[in-house]
N, C-alpha and C positions, 0 to 999 in steps of 0.2 A: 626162144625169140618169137614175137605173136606176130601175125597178118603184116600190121600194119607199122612193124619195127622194119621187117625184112622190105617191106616198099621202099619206106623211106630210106635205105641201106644202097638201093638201087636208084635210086633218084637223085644222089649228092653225095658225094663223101663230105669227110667233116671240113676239110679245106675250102670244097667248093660251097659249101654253106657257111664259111667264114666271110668267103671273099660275096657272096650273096646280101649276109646281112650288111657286111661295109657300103655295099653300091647300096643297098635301100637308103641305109640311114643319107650316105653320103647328099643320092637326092632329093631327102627331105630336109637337109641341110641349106643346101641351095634356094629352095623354096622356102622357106623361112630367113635367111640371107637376102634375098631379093626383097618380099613382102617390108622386110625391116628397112631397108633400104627405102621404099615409097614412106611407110607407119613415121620416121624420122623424119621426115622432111614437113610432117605434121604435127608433129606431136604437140606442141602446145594445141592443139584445136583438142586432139584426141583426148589430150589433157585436161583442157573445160569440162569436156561432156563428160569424162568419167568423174570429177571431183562434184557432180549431180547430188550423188546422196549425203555425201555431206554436207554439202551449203546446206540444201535442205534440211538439215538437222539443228543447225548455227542458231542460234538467235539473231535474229534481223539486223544488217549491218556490221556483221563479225568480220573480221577478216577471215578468210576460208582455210588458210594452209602459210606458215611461216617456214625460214628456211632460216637452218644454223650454220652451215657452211657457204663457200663461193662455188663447191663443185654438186653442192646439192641436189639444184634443179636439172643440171646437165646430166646429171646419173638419174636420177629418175625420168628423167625425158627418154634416158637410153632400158631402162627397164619396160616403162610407156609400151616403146617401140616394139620391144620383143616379146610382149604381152601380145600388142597386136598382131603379130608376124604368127606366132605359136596358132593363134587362134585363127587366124587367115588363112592358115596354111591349113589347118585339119583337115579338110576333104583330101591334101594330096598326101599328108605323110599319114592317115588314116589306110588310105587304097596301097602306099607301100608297103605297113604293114599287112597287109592281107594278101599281099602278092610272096610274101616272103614265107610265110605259111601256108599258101597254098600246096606247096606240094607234099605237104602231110597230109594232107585231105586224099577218102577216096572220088577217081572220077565223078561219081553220082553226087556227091558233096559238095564238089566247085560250083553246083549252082546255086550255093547260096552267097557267091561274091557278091552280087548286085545288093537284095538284102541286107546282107552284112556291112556292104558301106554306106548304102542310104540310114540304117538304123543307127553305125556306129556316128557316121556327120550328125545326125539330126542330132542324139542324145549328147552330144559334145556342147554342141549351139544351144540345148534347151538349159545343160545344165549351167552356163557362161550366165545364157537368161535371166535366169532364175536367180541364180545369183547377185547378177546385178543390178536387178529391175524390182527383188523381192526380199533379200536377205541383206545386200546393203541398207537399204533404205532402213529396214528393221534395226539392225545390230547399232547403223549409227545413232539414230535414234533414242535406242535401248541406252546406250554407253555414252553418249552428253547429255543425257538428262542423267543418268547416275551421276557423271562426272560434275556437273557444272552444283549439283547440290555441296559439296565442298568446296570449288576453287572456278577460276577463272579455263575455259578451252583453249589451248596454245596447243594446234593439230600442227606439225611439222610435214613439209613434202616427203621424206623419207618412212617415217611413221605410214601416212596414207598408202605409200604404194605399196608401202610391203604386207600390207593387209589387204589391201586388194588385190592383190598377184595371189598372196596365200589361198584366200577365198575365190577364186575366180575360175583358178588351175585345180583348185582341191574340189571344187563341184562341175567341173567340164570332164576331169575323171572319175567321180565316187558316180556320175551319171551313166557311164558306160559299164556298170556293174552287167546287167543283164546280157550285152555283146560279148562280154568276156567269160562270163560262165557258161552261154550257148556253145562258145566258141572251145572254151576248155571239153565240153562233153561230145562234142563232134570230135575230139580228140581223144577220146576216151581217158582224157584226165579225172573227170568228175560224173557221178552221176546223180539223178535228181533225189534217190532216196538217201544215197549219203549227207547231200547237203539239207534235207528235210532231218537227217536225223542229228546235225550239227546246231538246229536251229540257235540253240540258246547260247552257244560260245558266237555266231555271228551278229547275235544281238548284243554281245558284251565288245565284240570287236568294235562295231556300229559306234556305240557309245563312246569307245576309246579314240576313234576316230575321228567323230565328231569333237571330243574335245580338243585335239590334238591340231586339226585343221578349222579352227575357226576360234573366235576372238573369245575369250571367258564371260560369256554371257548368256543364258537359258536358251535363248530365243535363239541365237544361229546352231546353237548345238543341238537343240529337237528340228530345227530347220534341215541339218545337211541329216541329221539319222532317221528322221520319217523315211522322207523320199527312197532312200538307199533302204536301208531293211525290206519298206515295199517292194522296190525293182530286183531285191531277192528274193521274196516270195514270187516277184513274178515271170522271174527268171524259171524257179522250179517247174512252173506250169508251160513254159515254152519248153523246155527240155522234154519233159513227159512227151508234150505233140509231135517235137518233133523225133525223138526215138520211137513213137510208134508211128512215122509215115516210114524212119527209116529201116526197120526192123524185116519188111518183105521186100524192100532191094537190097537188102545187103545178102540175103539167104540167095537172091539171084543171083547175084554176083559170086557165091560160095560154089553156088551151081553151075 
């Protein structure tokens, strides 16, 4: 059993780390309950401004989003909501996670909480962004002008949101690549020459992912696998830094 098994052995038994991760989730639950709670009470507005890249993609005068059922729009209004709720809430169920993993960390470690929540909020928020400021606009784009060369556009409210919940939630996390592999290697789950020397199966994953999380079409699939494969190369070069600032405290701390 190594250093940093026996800590944590003495930091939590496995119950009190049960009832530990329940109370996090539990209040990130609530904060997303709540958020959902205000996001509903809008949703049609919320709902305008997200149906943006497709209008823009319509030809002028289209009607934007038809609806096949009478419980249609009310379920999407309630998915709407908890898009926005998810994403409202990231700064607080972000910092829960890191509370709950903190005590795997050693003491000299926990000062990278602050860090770790401003880069993992930011990278949440950029990847939402990006998404839907730069990959919607593309992808719809891309796929009514393919489409409309055969047939007439009949985009249904169910259809849109489930593509942009997919796309939205699949690049607010494939963005948090780099917090997550820092994070694994301050755990000594991973280290940087491992994952340098896995290069070429993360670049198949990438791709497999990419296709998997985004519409069938070239453009969002090299869209969501640039970015990501980048923030794992550039994940390697944060790990190297910071295992050599940690490499002479931890020898103190042996000492």
């Amino acid at each position: 059993m190594n250093e940093r098994n026996e800590k944590n052995l003495k930091v939590m038994g496995l119950m009190e780390h049960l009832d530990e991760l329940r109370g996090r989730i539990f209040r990130s639950l609530i904060a997303v309950v709540i958020i959902f709670g205000i996001a509903f009470s809008f949703a049609n507005y919320i709902f305008e401004f997200l149906k943006g890249p497709l209008v823009a993609a319509l030809p002028e005068g289209s009607n934007a989003l038809h609806f096949t059922g009478p419980m249609d729009v009310l379920i999407a209004n309630i998915k709407i909501s908890f898009l926005a709720a998810v994403v409202g809430a990231c700064p607080f169920w972000l910092y829960q996670f890191w509370k709950f993993l903190e005590p795997a960390l050693y003491e000299h470690e926990k000062k990278y909480a602050i860090p770790f929540l401003f880069s993992s909020v930011s990278l949440f928020f950029s990847g939402v962004a990006f998404c839907f400021f730069v990959i919607m606009p593309l992808a719809m784009e891309f796929l009514i002008q393919m489409g409309m060369e055969v047939g007439t556009p009949i985009i249904t409210v169910a259809d849109y949101v489930s593509v942009l919940m997919l796309l939205i939630f699949g690049f607010g996390l494939v963005f948090e690549t780099p917090v997550i592999l820092v994070l694994l290697a301050l755990l000594d789950l991973v280290d940087a020459d491992m994952l340098a020397e896995n290069r070429k199966f993360v670049l198949v994953g990438v791709m497999i992912l990419g296709a998997l999380l985004t519409p069938p079409d070239p453009i969002s699939q090299i869209a969501m696998g640039l970015p990501t494969y980048l923030m794992f190369e550039m994940s390697i070069v944060i790990i190297r830094l910071v295992k050599r600032k940690r490499k002479p405290v931890e020898l103190e701390v042996k000492n």
